[in-house]
C-alpha positions as CSV (number, residue, x, y, z in Angstrom):
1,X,113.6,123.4,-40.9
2,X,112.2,120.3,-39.0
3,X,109.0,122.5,-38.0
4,X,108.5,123.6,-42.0
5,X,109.1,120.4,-43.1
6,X,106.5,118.7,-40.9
7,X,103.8,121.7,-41.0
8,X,104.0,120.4,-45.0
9,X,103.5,116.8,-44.5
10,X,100.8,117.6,-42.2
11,X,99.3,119.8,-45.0
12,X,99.9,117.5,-47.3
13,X,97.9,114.4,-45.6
14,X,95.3,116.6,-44.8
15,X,94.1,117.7,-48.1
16,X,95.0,114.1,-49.2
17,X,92.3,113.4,-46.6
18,X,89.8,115.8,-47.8
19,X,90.4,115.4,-51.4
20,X,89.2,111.4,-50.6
21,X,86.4,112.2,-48.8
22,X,85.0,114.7,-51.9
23,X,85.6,112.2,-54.2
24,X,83.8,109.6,-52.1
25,X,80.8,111.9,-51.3
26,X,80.4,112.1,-55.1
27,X,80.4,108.7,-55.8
28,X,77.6,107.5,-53.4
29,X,74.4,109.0,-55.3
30,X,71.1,106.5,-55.1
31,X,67.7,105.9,-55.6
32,X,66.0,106.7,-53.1
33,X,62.1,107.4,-54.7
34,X,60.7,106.4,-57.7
35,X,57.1,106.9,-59.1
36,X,55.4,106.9,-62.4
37,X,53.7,110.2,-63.8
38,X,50.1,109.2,-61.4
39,X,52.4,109.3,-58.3
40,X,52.8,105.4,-57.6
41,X,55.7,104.2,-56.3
42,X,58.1,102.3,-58.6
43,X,61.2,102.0,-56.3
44,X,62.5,102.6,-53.1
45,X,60.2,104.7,-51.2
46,X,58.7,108.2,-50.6
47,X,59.0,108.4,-46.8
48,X,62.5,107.3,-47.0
49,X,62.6,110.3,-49.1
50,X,61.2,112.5,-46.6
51,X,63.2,111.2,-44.2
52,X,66.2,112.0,-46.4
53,X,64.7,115.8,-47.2
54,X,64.4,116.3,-43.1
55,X,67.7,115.0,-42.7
56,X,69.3,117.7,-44.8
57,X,71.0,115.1,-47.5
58,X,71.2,116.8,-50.9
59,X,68.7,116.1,-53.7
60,X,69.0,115.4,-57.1
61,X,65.8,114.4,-59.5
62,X,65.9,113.1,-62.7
63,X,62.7,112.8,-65.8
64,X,62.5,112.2,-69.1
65,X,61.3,114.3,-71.5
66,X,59.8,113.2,-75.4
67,X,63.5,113.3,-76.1
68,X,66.0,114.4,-74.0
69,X,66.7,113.5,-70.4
70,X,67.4,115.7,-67.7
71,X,69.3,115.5,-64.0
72,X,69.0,118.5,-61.6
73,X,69.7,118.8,-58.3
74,X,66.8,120.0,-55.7
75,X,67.8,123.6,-54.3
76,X,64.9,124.2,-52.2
77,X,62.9,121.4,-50.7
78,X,59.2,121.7,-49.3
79,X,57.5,118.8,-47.6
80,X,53.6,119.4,-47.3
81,X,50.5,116.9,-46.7
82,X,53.3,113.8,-47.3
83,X,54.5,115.1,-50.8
84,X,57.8,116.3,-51.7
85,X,58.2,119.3,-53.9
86,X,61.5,120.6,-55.6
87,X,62.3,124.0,-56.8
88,X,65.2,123.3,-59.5
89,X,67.7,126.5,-60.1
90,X,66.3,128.5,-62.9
91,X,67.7,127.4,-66.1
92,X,68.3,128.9,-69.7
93,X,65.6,127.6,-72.3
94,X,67.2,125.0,-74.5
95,X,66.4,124.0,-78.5
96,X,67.1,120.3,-78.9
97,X,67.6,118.7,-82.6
98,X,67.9,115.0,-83.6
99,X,70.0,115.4,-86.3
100,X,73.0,115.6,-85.7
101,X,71.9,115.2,-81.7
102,X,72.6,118.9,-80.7
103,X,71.4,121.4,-78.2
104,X,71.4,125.2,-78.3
105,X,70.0,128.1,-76.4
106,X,66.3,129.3,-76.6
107,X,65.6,133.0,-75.7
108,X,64.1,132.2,-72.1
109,X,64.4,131.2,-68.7
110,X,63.2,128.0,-67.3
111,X,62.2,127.1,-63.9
112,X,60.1,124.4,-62.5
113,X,58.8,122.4,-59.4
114,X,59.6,119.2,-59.3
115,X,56.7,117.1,-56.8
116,X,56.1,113.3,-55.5
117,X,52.6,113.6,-56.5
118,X,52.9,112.9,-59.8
119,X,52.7,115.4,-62.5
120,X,55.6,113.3,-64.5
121,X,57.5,110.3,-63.8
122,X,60.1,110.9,-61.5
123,X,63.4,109.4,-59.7
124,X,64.9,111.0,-57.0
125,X,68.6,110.4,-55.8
126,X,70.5,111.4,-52.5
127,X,73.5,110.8,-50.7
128,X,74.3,107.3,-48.4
């Protein structure tokens, strides 16, 4: 009985323990690169970045469209001549309408790389 009981508090602390650190983890998203749609840096910086990419730290980038706005996280990261380039999970099309504000489904797939050297404004987030 003594050994049960204390193989469950032990459980019980140590998925107390875990559950803390996910939920802390998720909480500590930043800025770590900014640049306009030429490229130019307009926070933080690309290196740090890089560093964060060599590291292994998750990526997430987020852009604006004419309407909408858009998060996604990085799932394959290439670093080549000092740029950064993000391949996004591929996505299904999406119809957007202002009015009511609504989205629905478009008939294709969507997939894009995301890069540093600026093709579109960008901001890109990791982990502390």
């Amino acid at each position: 009985m003594r050994v049960t009981l204390w193989l469950a508090i032990v459980l019980v602390t140590g998925c107390a323990g875990i559950s803390e650190t996910k939920n802390t983890d998720s909480g500590s998203w930043h800025t770590v690169f900014a640049h306009d749609s030429n490229g130019a840096a307009t926070q933080g910086s690309k290196q740090a970045l890089v560093d964060a990419v060599r590291a292994g730290k998750p990526i997430r980038v987020y852009w604006a469209g004419r309407r909408v706005e858009h998060v996604a996280d990085a799932f394959f990261l290439t670093i080549l001549g000092g740029e950064v380039f993000a391949q996004i999970e591929t996505i299904q099309g999406q119809a957007p309408s202002d009015d009511p504000p609504a989205i629905e489904f478009r008939d294709n797939q969507w997939r894009t790389i995301l890069s540093t050297n600026g093709d579109r404004a960008l901001t890109w987030f990791t982990t502390r």
